[in-house]
C-alpha positions as CSV (number, residue, x, y, z in Angstrom):
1,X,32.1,-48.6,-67.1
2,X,28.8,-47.0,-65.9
3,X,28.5,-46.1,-62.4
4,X,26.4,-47.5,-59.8
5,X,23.4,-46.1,-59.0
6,X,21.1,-47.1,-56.3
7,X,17.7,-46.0,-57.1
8,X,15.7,-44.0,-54.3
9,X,12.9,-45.7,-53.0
10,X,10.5,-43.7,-50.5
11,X,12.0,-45.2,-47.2
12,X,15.4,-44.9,-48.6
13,X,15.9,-41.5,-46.5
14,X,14.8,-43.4,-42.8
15,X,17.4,-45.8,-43.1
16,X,20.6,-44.6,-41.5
17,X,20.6,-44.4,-37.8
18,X,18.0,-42.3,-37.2
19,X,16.7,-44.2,-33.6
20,X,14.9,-46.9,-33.7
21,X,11.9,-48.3,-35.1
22,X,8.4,-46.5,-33.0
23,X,7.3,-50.5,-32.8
24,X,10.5,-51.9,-31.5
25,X,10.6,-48.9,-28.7
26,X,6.7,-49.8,-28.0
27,X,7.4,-53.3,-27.5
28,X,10.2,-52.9,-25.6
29,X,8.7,-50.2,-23.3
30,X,5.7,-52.7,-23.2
31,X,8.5,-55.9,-22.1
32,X,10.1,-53.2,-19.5
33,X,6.2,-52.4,-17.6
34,X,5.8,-56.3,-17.5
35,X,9.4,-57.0,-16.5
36,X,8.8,-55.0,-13.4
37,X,5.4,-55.9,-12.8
38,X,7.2,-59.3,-12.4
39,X,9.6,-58.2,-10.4
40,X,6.6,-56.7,-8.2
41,X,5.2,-59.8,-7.9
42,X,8.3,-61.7,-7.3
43,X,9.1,-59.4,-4.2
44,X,5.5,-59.7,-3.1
45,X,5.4,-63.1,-3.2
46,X,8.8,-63.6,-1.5
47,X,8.0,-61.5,1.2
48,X,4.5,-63.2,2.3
49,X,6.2,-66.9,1.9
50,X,8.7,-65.7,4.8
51,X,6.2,-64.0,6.7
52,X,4.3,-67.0,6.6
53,X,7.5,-68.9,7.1
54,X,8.0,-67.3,10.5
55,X,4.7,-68.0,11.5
56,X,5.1,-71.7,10.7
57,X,8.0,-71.5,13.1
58,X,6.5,-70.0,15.5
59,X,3.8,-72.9,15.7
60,X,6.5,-75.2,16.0
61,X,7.9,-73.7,18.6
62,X,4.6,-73.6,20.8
63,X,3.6,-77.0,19.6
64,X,7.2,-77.9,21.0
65,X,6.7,-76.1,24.2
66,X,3.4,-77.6,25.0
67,X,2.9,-80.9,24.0
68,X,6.5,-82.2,24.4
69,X,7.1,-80.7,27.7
70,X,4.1,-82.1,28.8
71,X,4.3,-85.6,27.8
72,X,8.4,-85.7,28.6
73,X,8.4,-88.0,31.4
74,X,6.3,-90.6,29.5
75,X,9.6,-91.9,27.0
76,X,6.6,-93.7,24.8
77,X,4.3,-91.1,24.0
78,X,7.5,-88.6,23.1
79,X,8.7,-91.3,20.5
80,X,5.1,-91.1,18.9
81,X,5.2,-87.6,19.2
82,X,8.3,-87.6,17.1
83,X,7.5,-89.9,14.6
84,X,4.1,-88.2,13.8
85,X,5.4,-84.7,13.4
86,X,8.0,-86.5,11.4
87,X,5.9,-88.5,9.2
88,X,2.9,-86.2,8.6
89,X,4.7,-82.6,8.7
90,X,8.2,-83.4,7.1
91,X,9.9,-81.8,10.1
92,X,12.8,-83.3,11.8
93,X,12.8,-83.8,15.6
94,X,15.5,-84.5,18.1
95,X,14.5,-84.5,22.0
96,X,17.8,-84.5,24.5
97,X,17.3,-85.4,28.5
98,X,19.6,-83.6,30.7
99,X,20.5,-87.0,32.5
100,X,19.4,-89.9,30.2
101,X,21.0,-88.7,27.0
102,X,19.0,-88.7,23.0
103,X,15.7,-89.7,23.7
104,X,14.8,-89.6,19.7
105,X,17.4,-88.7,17.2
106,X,16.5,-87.1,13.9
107,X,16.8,-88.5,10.8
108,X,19.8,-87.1,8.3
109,X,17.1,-86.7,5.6
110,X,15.4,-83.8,7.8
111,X,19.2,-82.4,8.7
112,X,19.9,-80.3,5.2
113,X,21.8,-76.9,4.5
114,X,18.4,-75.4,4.1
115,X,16.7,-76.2,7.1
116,X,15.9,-74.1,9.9
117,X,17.0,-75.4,13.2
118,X,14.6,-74.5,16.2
119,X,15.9,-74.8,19.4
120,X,13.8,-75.2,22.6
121,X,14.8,-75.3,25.9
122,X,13.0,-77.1,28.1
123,X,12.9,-77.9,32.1
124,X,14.6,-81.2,31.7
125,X,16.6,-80.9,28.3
126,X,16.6,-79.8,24.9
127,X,14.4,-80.2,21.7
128,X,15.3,-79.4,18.0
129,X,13.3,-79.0,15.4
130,X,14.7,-79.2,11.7
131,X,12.2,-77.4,9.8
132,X,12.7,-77.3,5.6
133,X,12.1,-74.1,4.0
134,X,10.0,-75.2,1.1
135,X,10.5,-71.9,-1.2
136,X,7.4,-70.6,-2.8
137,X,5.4,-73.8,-4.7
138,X,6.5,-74.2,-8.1
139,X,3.4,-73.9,-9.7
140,X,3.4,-70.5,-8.9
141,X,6.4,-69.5,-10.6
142,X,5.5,-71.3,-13.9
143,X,2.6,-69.3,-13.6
144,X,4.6,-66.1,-13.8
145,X,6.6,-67.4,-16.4
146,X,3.3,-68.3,-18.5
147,X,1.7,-64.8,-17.8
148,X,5.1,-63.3,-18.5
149,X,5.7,-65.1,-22.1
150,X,1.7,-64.4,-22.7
151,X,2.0,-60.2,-22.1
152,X,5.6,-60.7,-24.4
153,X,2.9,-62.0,-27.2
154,X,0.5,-59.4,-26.5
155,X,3.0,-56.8,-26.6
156,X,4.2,-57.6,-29.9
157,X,0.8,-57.9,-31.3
158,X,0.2,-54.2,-30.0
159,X,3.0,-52.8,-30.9
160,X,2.8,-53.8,-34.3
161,X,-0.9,-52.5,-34.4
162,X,0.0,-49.3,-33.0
163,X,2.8,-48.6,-35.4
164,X,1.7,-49.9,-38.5
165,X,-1.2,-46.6,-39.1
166,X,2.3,-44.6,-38.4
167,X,4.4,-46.3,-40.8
168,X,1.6,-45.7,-43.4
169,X,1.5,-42.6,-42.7
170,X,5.3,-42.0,-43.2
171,X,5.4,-43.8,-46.5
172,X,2.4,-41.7,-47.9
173,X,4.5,-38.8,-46.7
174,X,7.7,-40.1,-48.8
175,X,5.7,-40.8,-51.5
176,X,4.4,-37.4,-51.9
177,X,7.6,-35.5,-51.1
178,X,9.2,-37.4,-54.0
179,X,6.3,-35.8,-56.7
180,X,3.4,-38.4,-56.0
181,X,0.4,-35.9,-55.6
182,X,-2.2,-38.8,-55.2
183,X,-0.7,-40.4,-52.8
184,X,-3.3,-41.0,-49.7
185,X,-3.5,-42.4,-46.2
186,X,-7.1,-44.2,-46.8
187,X,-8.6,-45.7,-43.9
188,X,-6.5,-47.2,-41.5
189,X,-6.8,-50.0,-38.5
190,X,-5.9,-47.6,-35.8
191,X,-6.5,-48.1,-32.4
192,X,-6.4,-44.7,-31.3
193,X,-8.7,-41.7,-31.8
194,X,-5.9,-39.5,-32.3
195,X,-4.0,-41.6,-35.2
196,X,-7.0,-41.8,-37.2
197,X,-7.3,-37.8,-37.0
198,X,-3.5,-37.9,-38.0
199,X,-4.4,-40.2,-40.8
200,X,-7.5,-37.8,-42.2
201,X,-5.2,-34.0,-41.5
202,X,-2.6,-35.4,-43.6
203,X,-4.9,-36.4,-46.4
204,X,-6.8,-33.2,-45.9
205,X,-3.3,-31.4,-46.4
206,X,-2.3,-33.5,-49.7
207,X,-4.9,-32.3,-51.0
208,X,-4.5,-28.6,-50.4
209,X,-1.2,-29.1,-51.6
210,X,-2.1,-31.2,-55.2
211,X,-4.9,-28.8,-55.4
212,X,-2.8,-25.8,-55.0
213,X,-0.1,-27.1,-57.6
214,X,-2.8,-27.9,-60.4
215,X,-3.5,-25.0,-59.7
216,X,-0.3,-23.3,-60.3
217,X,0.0,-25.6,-63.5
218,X,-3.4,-24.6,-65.0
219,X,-2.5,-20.6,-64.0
220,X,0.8,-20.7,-65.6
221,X,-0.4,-22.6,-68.9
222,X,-3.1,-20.3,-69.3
223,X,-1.1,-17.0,-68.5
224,X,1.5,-18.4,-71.1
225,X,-1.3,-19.2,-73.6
226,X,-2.6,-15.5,-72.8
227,X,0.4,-14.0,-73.1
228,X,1.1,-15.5,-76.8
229,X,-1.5,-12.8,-78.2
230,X,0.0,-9.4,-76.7
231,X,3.6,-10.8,-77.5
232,X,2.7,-11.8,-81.0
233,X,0.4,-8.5,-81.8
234,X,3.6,-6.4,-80.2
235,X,6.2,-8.7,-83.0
236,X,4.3,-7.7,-85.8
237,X,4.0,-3.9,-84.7
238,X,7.8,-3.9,-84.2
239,X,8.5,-5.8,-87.5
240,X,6.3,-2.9,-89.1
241,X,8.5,-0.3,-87.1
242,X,11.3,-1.5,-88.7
243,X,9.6,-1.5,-92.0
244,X,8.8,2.3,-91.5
245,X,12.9,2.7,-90.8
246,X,12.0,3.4,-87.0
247,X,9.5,6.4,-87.7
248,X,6.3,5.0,-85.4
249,X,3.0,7.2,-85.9
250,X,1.2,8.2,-82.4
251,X,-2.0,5.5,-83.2
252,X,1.1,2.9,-83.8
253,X,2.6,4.1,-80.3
254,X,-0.6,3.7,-78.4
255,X,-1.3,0.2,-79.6
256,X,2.3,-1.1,-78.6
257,X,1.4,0.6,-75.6
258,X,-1.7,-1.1,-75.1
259,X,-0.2,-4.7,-75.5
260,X,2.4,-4.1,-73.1
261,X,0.0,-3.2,-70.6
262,X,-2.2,-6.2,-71.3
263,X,0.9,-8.4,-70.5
264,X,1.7,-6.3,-67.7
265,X,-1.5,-7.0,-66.3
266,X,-1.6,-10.9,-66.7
267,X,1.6,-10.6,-65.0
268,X,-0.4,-9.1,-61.7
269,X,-3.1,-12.0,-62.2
270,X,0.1,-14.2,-61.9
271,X,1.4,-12.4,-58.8
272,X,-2.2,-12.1,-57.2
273,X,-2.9,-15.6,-57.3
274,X,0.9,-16.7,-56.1
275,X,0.1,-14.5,-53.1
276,X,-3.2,-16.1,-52.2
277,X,-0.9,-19.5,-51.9
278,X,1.5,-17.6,-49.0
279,X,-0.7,-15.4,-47.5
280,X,-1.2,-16.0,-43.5
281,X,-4.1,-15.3,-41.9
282,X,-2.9,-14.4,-38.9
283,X,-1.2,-11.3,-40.7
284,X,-4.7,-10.6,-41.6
285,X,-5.5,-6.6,-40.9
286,X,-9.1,-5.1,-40.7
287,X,-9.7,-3.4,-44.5
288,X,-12.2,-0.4,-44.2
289,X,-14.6,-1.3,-47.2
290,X,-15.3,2.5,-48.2
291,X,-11.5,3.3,-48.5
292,X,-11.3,0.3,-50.7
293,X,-13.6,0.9,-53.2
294,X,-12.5,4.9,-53.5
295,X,-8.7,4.0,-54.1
296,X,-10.1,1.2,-56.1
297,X,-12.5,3.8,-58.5
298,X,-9.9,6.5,-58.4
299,X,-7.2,4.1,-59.4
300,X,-9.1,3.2,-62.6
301,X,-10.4,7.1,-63.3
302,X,-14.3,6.0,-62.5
303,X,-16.4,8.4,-60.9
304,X,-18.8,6.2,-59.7
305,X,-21.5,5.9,-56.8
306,X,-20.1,4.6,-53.9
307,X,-22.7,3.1,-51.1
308,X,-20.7,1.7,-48.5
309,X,-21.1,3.1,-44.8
310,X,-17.5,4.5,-43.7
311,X,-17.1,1.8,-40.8
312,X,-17.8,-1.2,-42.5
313,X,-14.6,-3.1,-42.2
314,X,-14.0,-6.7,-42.8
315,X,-10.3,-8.7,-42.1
316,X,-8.5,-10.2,-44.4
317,X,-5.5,-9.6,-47.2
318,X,-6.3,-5.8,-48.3
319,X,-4.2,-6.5,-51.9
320,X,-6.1,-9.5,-52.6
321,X,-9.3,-7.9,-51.7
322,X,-8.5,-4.6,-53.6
323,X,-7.5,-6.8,-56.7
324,X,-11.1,-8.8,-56.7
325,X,-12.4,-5.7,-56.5
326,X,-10.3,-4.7,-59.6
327,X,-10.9,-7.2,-61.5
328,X,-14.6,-6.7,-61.1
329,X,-14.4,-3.1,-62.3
330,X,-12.6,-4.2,-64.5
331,X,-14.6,-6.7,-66.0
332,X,-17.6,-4.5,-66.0
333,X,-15.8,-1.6,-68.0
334,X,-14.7,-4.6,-70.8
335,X,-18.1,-6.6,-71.3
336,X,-21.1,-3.8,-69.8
337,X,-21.6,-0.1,-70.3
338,X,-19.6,1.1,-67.1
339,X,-19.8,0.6,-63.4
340,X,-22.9,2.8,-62.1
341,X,-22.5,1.9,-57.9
342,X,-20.6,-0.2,-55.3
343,X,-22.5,-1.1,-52.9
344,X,-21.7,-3.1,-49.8
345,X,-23.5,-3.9,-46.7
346,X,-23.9,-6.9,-44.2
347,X,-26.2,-9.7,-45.2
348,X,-29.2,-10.2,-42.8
349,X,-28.2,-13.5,-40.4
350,X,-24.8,-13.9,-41.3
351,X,-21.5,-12.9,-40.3
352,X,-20.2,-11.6,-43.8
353,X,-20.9,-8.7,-46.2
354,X,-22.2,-8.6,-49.4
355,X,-20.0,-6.3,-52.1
356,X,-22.4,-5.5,-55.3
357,X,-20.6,-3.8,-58.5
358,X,-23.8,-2.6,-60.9
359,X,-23.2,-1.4,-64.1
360,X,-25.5,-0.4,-67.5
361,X,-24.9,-4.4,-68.8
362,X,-25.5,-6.6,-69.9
363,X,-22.1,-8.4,-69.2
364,X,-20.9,-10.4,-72.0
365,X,-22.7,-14.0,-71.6
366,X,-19.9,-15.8,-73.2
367,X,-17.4,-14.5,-71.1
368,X,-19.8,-15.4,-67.8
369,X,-19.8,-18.7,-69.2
370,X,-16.0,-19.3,-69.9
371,X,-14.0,-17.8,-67.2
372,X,-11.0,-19.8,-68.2
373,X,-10.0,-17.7,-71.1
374,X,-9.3,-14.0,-71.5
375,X,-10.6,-11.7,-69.0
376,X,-11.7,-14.6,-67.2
377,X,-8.5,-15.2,-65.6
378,X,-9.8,-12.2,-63.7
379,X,-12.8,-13.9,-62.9
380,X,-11.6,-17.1,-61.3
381,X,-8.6,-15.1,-59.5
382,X,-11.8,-13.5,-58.1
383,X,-13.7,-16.7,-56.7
384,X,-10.4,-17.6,-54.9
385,X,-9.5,-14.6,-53.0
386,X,-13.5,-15.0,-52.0
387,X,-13.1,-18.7,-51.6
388,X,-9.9,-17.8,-49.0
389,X,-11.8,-15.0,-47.3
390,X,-14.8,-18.0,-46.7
391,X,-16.9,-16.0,-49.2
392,X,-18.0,-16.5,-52.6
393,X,-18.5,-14.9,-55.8
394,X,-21.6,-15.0,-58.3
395,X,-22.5,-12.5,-61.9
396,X,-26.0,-11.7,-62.6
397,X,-26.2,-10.8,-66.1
398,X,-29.5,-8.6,-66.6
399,X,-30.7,-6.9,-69.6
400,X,-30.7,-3.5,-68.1
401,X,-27.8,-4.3,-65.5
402,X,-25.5,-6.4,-64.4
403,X,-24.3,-7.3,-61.0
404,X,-20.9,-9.0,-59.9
405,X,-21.5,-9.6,-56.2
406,X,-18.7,-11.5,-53.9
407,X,-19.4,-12.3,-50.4
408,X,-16.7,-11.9,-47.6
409,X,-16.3,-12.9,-44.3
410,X,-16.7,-10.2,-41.5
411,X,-14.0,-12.1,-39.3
412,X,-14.1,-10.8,-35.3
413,X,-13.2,-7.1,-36.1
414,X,-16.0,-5.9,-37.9
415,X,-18.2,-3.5,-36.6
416,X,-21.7,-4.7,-36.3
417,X,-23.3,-1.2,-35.6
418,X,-26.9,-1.0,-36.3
419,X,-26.5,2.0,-38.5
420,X,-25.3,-0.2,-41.1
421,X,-27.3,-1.4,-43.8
422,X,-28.5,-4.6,-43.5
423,X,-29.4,-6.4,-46.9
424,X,-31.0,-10.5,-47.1
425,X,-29.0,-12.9,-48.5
């Protein structure tokens, strides 16, 4: 029996008590800020109905002082008074004489649990008052409740809008961490500044990162396709070795010799261009442009012109830059005459320098047209350690000299002196 397996899909890894969803804690953080604003209001509300309460009493109780003291010795005017206050304002009345008993008894419709019994003493009795505490009017809290319900709808609609640009986001995430290198955010209905900038960085690094691994890919078929010649040339030089019963003349020797360094340097093409894929700029150190160019020449065993001033310095990865530099030389010694000068110096108006290589030329054209075969590994590993230091990289193939200049930029710690050389761009 074959065992079940549950195939991986790109939210697979979120599920699993990992908190909850960012729209259900929006929406519930939106329900909590309207829950108290409610509350608020409720308080509020409560609050200036008894305050307004006490001063409904307190009319009562003057109106009671006044008028019914003043008309208490006239029996009809009192039962008027009563049945008026009773009638129009919904409040219960009871007026007691000292010495003739209940002038006017209250109905037991005014005489609830909830009513609020004023007392007032008078100079020949008593009078009650049975007020009813009417509560806030009911219209007002179905208004709350309306509003309330209305924000609960608006919440969810928000929180829904907010979130989705984030889940997006996530599952274009999951979708390139499980191999898919055109995967993109796109545009996205977000409702904040900040998530559409999340939105465009994370495309913007995708990209990097595809770019980087095709790349990689293209390097590594091309160094392996590279590589084939050396390894095969080498085979047949060992097969004839073995032919010879191991006795290898000197010219023999020097050819083995001669593929093995070949292979030995595609293998620091490989190693140069991995490096320009971890190197960190803020490990970045100044690189004096003179030194560079004499370890560079001396390396190699040129004795070339060198025209750089002493303090020129730029910043920036010293083994990348000293293998462009190589590879230049390099190029110049396989497909021209021989490197004549170096020759570096800031460019008029900008903020890099300008690094010329001159030799007797002319440059092999096909070669400057193809730099993805051969030597031309060289070249392109060239254009990227130019492209990283925000510089480029151009030949110009002349009949009586060629001239492989790359640009680089000065970065904060070069020294601008005036008794540079200035050159236009």
């Amino acid at each position: 029996m074959k065992p079940c397996c549950k195939k991986e899909t790109p939210c697979a890894h979120r599920r699993g008590g990992r908190g909850p969803a960012l729209r259900r804690v929006i929406f519930l953080s939106f329900l909590a800020a309207i829950g108290l604003a409610v509350m608020v209001g409720a308080v509020v509300l409560h609050f200036g109905h008894r305050r307004d309460f006490d001063g409904h009493i307190s009319n009562v109780r003057d109106f009671g002082r006044a008028r019914i003291e003043r008309e208490w010795n006239n029996p009809e005017a009192l039962q008027q008074i009563a049945t008026d206050v009773e009638s129009h304002l919904h409040i219960g009345v009871e007026i007691e004489d000292n010495e003739r008993g209940i002038l006017h008894a209250s109905s037991e419709c005014f005489r609830t649990e909830d009513a609020h019994v004023v007392d007032i003493d008078v100079e020949h009795g008593e009078v009650r008052f049975y007020v009813p505490d009417p509560g806030p009017p009911g219209r007002v809290w179905l208004a709350l409740l309306a509003v309330l319900c209305a924000l609960a709808l608006l919440s969810a609609f928000l929180s829904r809008r907010i979130a989705a640009p984030i889940a997006r986001i996530t599952e274009t995430a999951d979708r390139v961490g499980l191999g898919d290198l055109d995967a993109r955010v796109g545009r996205i209905p977000a409702m904040t500044y900040e998530t559409t900038l999340l939105a465009e960085h994370v495309d913007a690094m995708v990209g990097k990162i595809a770019e980087q691994v095709r790349s990689q890919q293209r390097l590594l078929s091309e160094v392996s396709h590279e590589l084939r010649t050396p390894l095969g040339h080498l085979r047949i030089l060992l097969e004839m070795a073995e032919d010879q019963e191991g006795e290898v003349d000197a010219e023999t020797f020097q050819e083995m010799l001669r593929e093995v360094c070949e292979m030995d340097e595609l293998v620091g093409e490989l190693l140069a261009r991995s490096r320009i894929d971890v190197t960190r700029r803020s490990e970045w150190r100044a690189v004096n442009l003179h030194s560079l160019a004499e370890r560079t020449l001396v390396r190699l065993g040129h004795d070339a012109e060198i025209e750089v001033d002493s303090s020129l310095t730029v910043v920036g990865d010293e083994t990348l830059l000293s293998r462009a530099l190589t590879n230049i030389v390099r190029n110049a010694d396989s497909h021209g005459s021989g490197v004549v000068s170096i020759r570096a110096a800031l460019v008029e108006g900008e903020e890099e320098v300008r690094i010329d290589v001159l030799d007797r030329g002319p440059l092999a054209k096909a070669k400057a047209r193809k730099p993805r075969s051969g030597i031309g590994l060289g070249v392109r590993l060239v254009e990227e350690i130019a492209e990283l230091h925000h510089g480029r990289f151009e030949l110009n193939i002349e009949p009586s000299g060629s001239t492989a200049s790359l640009w680089v930029a000065l970065r904060p710690h070069t020294s601008t002196s005036s008794s540079i050389p200035r050159v236009d761009s």
